[in-house]
PyMOL Python script that loads the backbone (N, CA, C, O; Angstrom):
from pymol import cmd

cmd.read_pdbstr("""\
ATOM      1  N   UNK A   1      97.261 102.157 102.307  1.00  0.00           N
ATOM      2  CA  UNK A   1      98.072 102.766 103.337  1.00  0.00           C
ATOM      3  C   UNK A   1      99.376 103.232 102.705  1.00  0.00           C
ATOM      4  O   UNK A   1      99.874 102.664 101.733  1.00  0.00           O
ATOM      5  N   UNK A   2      99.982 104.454 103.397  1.00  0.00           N
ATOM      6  CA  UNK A   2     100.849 105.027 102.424  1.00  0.00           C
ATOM      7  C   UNK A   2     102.324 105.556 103.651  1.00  0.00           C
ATOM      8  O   UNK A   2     102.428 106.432 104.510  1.00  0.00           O
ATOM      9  N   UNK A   3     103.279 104.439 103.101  1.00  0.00           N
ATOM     10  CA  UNK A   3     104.057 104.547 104.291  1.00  0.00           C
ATOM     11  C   UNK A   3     105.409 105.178 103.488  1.00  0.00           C
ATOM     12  O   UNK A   3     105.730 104.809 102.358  1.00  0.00           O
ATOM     13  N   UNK A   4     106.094 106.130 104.222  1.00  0.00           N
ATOM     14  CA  UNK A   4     107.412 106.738 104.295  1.00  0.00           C
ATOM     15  C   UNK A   4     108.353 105.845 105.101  1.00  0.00           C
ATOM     16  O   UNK A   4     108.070 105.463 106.236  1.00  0.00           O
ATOM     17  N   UNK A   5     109.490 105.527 104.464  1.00  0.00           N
ATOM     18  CA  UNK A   5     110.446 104.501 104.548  1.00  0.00           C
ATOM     19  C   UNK A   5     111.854 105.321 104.457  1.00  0.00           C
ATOM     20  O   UNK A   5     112.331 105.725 103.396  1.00  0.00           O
ATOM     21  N   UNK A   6     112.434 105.498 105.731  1.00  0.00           N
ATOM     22  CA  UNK A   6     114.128 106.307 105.795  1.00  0.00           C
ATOM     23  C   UNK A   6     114.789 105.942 106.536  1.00  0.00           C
ATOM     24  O   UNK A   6     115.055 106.225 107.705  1.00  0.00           O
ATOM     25  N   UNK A   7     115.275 104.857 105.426  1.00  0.00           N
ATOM     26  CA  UNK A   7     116.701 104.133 105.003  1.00  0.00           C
ATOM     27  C   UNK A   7     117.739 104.221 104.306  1.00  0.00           C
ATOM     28  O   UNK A   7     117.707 104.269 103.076  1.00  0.00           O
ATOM     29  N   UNK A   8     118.943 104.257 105.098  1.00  0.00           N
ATOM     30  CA  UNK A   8     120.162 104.209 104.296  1.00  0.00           C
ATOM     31  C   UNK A   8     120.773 103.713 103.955  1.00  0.00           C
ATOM     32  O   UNK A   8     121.854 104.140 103.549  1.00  0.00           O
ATOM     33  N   UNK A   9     120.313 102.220 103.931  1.00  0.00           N
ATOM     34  CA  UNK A   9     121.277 100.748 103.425  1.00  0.00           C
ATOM     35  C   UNK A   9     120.143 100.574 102.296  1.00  0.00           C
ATOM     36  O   UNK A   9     118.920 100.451 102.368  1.00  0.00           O
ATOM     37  N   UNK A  10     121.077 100.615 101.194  1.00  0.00           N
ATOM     38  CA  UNK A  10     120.467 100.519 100.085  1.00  0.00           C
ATOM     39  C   UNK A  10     119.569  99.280  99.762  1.00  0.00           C
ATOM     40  O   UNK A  10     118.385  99.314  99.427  1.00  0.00           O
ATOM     41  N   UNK A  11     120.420  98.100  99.939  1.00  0.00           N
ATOM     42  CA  UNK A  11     119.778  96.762  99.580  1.00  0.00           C
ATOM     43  C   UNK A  11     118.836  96.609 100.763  1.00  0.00           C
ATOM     44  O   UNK A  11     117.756  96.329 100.243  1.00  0.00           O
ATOM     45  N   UNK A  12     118.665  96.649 102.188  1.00  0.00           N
ATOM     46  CA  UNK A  12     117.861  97.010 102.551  1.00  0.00           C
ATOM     47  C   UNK A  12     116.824  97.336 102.147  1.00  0.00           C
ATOM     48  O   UNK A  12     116.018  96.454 101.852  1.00  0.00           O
ATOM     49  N   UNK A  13     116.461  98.794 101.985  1.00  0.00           N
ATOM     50  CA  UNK A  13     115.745 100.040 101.830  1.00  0.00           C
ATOM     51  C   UNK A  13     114.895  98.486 100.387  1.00  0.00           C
ATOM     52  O   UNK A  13     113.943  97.738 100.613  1.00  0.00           O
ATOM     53  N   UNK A  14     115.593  98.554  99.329  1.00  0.00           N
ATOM     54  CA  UNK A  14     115.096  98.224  98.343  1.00  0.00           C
ATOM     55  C   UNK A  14     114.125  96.558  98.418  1.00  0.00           C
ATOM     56  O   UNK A  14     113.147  96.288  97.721  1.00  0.00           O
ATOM     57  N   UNK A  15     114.544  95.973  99.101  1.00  0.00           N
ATOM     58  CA  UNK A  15     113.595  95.046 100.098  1.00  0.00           C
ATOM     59  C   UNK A  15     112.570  95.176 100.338  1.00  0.00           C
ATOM     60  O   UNK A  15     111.675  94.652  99.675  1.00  0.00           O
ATOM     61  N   UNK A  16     112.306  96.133 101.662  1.00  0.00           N
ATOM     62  CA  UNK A  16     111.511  96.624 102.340  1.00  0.00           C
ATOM     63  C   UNK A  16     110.452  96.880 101.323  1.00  0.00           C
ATOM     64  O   UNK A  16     109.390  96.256 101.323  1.00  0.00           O
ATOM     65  N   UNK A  17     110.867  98.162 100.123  1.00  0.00           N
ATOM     66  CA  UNK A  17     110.193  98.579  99.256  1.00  0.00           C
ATOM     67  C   UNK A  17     109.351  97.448  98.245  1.00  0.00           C
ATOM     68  O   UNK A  17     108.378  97.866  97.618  1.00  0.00           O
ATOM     69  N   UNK A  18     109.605  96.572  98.167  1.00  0.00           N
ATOM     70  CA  UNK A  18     109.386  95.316  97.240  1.00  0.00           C
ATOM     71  C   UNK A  18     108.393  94.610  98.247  1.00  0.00           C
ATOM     72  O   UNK A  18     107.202  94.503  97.955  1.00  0.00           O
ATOM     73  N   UNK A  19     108.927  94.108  99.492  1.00  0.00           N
ATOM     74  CA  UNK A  19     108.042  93.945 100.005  1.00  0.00           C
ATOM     75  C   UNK A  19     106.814  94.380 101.027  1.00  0.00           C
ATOM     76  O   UNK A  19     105.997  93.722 101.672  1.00  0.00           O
ATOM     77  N   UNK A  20     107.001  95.420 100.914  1.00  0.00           N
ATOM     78  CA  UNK A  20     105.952  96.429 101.365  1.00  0.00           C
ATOM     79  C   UNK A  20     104.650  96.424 100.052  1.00  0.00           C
ATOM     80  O   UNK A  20     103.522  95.962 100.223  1.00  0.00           O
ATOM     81  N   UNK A  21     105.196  97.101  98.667  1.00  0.00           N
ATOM     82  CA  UNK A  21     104.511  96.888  97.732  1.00  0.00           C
ATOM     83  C   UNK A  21     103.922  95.516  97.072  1.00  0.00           C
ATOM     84  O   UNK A  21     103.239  95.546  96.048  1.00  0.00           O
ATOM     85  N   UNK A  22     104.225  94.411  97.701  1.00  0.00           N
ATOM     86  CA  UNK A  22     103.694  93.026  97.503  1.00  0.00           C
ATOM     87  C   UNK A  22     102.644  93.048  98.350  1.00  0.00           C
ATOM     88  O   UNK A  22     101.674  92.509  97.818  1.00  0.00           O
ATOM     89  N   UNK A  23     102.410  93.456  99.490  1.00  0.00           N
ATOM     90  CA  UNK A  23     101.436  93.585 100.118  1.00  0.00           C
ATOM     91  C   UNK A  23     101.021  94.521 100.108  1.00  0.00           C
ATOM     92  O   UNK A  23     100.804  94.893 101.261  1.00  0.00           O
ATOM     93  N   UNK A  24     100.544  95.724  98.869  1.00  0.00           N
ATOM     94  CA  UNK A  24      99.615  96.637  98.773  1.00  0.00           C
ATOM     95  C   UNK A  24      99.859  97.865  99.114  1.00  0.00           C
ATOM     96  O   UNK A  24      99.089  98.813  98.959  1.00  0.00           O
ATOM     97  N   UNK A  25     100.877  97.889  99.564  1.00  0.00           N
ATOM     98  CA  UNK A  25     101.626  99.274 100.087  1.00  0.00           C
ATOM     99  C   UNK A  25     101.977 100.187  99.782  1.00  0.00           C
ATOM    100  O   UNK A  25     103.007  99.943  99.153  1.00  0.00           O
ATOM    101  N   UNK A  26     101.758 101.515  99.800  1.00  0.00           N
ATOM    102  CA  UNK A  26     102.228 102.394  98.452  1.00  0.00           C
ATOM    103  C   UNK A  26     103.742 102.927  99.553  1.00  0.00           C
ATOM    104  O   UNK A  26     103.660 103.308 100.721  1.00  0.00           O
ATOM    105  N   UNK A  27     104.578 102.836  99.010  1.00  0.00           N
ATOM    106  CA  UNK A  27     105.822 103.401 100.090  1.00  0.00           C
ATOM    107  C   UNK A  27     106.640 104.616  98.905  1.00  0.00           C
ATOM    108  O   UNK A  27     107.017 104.639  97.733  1.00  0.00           O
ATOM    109  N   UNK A  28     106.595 105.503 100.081  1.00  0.00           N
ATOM    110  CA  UNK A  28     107.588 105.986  99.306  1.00  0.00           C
ATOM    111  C   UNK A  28     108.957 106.173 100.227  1.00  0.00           C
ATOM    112  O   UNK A  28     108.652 106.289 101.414  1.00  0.00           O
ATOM    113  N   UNK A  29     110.657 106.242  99.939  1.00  0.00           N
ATOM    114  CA  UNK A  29     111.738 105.418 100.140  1.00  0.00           C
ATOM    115  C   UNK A  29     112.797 106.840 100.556  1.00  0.00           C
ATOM    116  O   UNK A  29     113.240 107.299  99.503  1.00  0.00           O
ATOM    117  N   UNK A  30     113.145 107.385 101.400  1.00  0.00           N
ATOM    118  CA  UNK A  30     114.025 108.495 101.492  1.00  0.00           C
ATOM    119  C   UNK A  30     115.719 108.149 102.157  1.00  0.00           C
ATOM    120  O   UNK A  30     115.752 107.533 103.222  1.00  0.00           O
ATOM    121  N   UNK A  31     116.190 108.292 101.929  1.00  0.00           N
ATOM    122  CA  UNK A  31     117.764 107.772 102.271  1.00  0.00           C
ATOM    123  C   UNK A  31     118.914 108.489 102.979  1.00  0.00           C
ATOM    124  O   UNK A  31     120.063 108.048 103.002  1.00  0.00           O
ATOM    125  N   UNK A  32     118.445 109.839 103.661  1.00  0.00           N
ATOM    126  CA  UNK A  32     118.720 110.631 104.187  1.00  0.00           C
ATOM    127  C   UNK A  32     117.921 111.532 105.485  1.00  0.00           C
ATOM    128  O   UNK A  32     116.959 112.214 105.135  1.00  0.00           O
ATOM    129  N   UNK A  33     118.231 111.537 106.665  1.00  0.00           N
ATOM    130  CA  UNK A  33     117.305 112.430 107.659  1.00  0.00           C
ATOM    131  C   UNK A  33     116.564 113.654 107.245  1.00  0.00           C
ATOM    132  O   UNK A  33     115.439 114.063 107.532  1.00  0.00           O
ATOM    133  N   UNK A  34     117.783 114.253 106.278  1.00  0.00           N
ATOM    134  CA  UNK A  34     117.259 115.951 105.806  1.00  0.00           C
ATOM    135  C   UNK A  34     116.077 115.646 105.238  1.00  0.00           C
ATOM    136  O   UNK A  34     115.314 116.610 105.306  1.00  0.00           O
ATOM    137  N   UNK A  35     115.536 114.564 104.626  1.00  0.00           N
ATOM    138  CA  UNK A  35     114.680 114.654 103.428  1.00  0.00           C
ATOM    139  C   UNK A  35     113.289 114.361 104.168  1.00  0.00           C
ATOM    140  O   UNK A  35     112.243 114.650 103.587  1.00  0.00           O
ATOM    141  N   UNK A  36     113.262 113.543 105.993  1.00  0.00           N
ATOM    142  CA  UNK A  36     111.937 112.866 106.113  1.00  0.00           C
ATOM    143  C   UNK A  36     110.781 113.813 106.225  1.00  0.00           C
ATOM    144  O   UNK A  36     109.662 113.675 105.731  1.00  0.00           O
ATOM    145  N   UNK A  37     111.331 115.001 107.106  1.00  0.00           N
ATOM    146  CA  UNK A  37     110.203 116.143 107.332  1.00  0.00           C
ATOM    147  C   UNK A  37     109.580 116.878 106.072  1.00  0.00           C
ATOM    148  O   UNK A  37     108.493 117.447 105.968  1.00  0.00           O
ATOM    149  N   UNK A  38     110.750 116.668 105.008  1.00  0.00           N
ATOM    150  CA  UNK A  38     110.366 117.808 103.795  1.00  0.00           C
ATOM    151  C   UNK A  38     109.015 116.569 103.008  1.00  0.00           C
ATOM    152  O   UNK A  38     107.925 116.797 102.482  1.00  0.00           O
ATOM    153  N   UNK A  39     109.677 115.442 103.242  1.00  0.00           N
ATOM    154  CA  UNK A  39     108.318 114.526 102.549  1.00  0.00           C
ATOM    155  C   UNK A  39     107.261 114.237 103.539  1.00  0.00           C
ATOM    156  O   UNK A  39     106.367 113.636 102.944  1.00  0.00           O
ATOM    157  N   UNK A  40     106.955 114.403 104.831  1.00  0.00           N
ATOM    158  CA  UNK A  40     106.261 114.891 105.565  1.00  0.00           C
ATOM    159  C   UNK A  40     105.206 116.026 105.567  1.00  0.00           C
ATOM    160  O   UNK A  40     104.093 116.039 106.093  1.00  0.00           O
ATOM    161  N   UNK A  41     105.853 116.985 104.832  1.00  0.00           N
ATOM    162  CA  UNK A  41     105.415 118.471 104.468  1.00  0.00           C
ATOM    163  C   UNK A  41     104.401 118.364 103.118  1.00  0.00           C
ATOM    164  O   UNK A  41     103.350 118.931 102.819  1.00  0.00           O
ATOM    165  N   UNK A  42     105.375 117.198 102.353  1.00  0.00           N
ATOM    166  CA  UNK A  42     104.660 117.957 101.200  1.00  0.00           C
ATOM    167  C   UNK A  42     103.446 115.876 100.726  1.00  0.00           C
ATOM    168  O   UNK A  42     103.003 115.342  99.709  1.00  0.00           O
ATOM    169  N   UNK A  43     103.476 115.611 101.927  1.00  0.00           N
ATOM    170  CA  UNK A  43     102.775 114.219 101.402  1.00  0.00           C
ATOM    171  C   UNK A  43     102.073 113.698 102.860  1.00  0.00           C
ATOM    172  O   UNK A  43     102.725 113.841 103.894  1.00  0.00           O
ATOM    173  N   UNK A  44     100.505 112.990 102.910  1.00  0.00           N
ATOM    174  CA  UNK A  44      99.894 112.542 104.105  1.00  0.00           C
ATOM    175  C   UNK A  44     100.447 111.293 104.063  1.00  0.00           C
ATOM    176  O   UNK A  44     100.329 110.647 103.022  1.00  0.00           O
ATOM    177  N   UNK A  45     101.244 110.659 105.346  1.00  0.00           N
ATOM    178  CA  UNK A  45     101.457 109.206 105.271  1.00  0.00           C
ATOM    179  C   UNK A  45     100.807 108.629 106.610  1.00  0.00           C
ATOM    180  O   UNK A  45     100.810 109.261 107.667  1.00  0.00           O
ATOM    181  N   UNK A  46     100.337 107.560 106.475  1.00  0.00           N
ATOM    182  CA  UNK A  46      99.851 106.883 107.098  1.00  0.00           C
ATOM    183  C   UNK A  46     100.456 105.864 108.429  1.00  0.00           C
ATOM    184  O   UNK A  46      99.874 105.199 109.287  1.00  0.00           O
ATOM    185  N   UNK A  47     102.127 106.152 108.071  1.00  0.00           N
ATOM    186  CA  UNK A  47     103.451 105.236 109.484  1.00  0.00           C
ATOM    187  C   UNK A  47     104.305 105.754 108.788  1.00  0.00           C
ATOM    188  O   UNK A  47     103.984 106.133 107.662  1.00  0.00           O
ATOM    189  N   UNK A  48     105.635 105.919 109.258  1.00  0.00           N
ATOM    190  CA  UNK A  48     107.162 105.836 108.961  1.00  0.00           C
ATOM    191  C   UNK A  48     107.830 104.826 109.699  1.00  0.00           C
ATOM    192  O   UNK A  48     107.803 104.412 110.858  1.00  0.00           O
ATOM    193  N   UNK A  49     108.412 104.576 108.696  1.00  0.00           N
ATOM    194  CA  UNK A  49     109.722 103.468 109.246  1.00  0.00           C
ATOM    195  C   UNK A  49     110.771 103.910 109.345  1.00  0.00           C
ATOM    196  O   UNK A  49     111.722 103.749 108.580  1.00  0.00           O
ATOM    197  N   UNK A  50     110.723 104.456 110.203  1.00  0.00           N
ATOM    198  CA  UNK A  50     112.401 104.922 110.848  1.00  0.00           C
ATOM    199  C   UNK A  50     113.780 104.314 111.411  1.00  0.00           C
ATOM    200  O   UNK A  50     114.006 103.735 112.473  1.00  0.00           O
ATOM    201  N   UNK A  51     114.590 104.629 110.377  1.00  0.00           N
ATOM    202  CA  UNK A  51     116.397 104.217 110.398  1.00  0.00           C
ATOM    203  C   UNK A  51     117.008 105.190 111.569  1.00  0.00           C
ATOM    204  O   UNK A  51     117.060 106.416 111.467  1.00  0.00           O
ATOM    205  N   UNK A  52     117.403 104.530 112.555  1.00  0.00           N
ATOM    206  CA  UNK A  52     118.224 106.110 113.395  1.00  0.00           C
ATOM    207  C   UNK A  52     119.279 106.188 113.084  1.00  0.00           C
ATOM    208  O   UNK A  52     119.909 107.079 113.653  1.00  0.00           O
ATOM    209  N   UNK A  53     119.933 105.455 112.191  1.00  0.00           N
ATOM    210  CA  UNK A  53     121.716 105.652 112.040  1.00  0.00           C
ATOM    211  C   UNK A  53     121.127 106.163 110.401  1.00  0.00           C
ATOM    212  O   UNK A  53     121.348 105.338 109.514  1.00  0.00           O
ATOM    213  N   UNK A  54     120.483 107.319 110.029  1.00  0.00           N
ATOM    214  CA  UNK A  54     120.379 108.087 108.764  1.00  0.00           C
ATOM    215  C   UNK A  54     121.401 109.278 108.854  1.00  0.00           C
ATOM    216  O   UNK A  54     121.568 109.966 109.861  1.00  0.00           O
ATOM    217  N   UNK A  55     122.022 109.412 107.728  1.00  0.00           N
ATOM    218  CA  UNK A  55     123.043 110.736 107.394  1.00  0.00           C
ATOM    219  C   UNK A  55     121.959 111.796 107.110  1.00  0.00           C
ATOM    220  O   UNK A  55     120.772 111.843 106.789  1.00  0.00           O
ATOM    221  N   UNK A  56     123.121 112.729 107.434  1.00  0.00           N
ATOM    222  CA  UNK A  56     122.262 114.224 107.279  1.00  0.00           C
ATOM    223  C   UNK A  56     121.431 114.879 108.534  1.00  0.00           C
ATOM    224  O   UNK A  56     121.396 116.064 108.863  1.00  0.00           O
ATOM    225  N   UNK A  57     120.664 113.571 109.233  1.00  0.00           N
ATOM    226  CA  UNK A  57     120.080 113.922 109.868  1.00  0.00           C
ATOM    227  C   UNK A  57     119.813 113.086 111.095  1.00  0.00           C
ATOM    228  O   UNK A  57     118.589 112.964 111.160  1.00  0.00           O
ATOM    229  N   UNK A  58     120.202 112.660 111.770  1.00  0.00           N
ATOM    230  CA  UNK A  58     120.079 111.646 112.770  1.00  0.00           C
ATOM    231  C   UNK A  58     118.368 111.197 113.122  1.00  0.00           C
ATOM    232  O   UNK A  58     117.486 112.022 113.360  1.00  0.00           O
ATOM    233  N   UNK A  59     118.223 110.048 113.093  1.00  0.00           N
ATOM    234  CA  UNK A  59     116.886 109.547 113.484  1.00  0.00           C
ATOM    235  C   UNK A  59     116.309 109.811 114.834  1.00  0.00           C
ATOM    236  O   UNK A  59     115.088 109.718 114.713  1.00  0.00           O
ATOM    237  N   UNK A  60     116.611 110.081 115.990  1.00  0.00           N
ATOM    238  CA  UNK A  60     116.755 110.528 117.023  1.00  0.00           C
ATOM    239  C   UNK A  60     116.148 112.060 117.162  1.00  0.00           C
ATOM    240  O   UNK A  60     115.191 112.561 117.751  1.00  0.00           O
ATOM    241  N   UNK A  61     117.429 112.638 116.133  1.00  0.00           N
ATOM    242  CA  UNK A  61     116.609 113.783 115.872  1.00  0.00           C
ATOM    243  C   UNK A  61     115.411 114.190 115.346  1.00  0.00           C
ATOM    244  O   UNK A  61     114.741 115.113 115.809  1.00  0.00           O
ATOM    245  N   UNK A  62     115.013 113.267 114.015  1.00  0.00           N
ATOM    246  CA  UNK A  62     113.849 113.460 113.304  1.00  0.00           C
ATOM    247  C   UNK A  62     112.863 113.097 114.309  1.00  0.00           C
ATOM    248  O   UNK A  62     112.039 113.972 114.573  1.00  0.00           O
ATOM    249  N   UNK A  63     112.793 112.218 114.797  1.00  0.00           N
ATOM    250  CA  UNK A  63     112.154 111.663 115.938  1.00  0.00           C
ATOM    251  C   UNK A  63     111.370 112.664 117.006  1.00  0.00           C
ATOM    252  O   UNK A  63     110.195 112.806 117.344  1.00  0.00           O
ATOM    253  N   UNK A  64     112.250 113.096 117.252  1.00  0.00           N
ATOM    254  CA  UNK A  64     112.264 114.545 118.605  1.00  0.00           C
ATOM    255  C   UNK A  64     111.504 115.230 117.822  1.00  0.00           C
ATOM    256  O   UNK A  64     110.365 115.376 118.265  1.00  0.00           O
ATOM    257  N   UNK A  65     111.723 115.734 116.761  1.00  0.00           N
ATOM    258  CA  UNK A  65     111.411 116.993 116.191  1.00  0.00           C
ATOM    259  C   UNK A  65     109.770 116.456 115.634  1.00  0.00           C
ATOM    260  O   UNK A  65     108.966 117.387 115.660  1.00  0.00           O
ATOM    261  N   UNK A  66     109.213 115.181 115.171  1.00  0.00           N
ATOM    262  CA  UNK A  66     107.635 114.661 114.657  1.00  0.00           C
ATOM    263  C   UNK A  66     107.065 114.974 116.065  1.00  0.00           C
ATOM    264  O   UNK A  66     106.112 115.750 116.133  1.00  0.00           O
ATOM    265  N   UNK A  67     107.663 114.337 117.379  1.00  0.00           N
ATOM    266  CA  UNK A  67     107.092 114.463 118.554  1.00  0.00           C
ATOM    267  C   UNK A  67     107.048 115.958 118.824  1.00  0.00           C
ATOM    268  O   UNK A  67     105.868 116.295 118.731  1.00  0.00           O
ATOM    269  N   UNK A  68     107.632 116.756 119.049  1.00  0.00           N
ATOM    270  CA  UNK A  68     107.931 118.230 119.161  1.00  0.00           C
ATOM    271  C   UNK A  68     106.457 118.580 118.441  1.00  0.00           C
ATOM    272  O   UNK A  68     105.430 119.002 118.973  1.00  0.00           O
ATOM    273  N   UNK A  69     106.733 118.240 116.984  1.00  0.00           N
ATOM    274  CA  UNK A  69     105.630 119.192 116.277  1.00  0.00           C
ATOM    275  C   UNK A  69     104.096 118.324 116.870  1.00  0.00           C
ATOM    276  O   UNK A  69     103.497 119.046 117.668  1.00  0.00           O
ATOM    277  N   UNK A  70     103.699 117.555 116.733  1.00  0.00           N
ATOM    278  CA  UNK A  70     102.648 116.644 117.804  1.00  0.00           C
ATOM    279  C   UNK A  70     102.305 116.181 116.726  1.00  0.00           C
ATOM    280  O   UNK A  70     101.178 116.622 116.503  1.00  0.00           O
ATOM    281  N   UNK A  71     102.639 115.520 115.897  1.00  0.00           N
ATOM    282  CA  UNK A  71     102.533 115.010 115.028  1.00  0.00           C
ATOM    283  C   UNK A  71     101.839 113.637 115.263  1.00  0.00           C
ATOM    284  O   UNK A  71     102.462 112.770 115.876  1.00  0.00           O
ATOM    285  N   UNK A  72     100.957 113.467 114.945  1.00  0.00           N
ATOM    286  CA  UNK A  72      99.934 111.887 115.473  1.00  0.00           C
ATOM    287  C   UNK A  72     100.405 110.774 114.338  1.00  0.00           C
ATOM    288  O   UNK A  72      99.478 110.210 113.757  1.00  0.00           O
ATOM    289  N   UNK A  73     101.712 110.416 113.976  1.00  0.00           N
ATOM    290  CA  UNK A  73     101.930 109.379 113.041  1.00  0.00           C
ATOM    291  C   UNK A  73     102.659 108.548 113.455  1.00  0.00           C
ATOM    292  O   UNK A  73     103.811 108.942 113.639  1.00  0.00           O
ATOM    293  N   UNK A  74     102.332 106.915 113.822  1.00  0.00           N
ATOM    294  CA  UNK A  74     103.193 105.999 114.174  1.00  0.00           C
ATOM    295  C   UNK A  74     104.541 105.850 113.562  1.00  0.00           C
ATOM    296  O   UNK A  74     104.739 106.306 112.436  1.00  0.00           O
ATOM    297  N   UNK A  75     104.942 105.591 113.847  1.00  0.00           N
ATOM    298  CA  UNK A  75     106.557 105.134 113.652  1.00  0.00           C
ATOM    299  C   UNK A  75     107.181 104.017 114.025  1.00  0.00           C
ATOM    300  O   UNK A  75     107.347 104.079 115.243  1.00  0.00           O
ATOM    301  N   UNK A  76     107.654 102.925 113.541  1.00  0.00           N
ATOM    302  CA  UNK A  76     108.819 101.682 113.640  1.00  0.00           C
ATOM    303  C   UNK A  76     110.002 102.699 113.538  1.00  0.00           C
ATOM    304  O   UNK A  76     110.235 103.644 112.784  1.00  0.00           O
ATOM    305  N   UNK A  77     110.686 102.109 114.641  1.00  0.00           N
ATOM    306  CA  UNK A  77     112.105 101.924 114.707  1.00  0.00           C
ATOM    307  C   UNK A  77     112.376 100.420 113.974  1.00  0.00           C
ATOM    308  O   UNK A  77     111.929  99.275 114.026  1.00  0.00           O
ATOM    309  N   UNK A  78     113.584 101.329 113.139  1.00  0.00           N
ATOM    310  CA  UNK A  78     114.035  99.640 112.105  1.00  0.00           C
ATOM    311  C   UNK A  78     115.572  99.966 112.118  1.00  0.00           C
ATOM    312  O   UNK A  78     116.014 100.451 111.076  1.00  0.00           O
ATOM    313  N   UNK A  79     116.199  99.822 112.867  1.00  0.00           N
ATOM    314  CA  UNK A  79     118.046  99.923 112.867  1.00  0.00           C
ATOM    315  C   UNK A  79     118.478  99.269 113.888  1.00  0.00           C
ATOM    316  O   UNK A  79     117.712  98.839 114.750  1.00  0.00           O
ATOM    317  N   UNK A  80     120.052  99.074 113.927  1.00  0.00           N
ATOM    318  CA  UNK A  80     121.052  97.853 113.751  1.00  0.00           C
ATOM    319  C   UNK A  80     122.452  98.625 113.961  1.00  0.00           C
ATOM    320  O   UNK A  80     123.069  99.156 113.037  1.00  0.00           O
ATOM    321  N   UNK A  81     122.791  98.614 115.065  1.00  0.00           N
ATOM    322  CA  UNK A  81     124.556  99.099 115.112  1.00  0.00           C
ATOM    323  C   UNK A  81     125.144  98.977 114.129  1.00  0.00           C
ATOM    324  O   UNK A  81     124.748  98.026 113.455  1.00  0.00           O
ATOM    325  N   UNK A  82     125.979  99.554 113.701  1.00  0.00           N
ATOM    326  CA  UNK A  82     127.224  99.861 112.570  1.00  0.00           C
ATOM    327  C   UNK A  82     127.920  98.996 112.510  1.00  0.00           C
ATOM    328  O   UNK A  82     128.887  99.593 112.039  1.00  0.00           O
ATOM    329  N   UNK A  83     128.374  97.575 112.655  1.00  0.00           N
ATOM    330  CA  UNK A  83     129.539  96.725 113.070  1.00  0.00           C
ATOM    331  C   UNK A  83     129.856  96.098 112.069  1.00  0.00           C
ATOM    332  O   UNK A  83     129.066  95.885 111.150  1.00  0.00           O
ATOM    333  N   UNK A  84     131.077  95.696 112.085  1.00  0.00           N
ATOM    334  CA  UNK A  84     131.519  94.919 110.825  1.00  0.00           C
ATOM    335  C   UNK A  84     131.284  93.302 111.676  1.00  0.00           C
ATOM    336  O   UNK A  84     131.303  93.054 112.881  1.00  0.00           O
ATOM    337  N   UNK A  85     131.085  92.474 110.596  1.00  0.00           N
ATOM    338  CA  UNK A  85     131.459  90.758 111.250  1.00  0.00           C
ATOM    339  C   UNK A  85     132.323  90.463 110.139  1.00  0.00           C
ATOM    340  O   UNK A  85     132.429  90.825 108.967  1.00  0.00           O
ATOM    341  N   UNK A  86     133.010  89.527 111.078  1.00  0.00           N
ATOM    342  CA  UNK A  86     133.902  88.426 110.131  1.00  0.00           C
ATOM    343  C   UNK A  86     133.557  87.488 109.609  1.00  0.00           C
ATOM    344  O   UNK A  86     132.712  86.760 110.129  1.00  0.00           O
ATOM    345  N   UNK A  87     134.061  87.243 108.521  1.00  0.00           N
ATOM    346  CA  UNK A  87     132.976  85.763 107.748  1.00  0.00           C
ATOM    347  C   UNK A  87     132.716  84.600 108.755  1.00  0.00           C
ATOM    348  O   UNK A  87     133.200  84.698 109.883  1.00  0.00           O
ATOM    349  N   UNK A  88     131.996  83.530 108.419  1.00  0.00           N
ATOM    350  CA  UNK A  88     132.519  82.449 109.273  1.00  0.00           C
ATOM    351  C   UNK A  88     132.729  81.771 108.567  1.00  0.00           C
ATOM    352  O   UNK A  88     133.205  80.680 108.881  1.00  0.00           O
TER     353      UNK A  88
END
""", "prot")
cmd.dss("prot")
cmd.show_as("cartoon", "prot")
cmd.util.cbc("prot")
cmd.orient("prot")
């Protein structure tokens, strides 16, 4: 199974990727909105894991626009408000 992963928290993203590929996964890792459709275009994936707080391109938007085109590929939502915490 061959999953597209667009994430913009690096250590994150690089996780995911590690453990996705521990369990057999071929992922490939995009870090920007602009980039999900163009690797869409040029690669068959099997799910995306979708970040909605992605630069460039809002997840929301990419979103709209897979549904728009009728695109039959599942999708996770995987994001987390922006907030800072204070240590404890």
């Amino acid at each position: 199974m061959r999953i597209l992963l667009a994430e913009d928290e690096h250590a994150l993203a690089t996780w995911l990727v590690q453990a996705l590929q521990q369990s057999q996964f071929q992922v490939d890792w995009v870090n920007d909105g602009r980039l999900v459709r163009q690797s869409l275009k040029a690669t068959r994936y099997d799910a995306l894991i979708l970040d909605l707080g992605l630069p460039g391109r809002d997840g929301h938007d990419v979103l709209s626009e897979l549904r728009d085109a009728d695109l039959r590929l599942p999708v996770l939502i995987l994001t987390a408000p922006r907030t800072s915490c204070a240590p404890l």
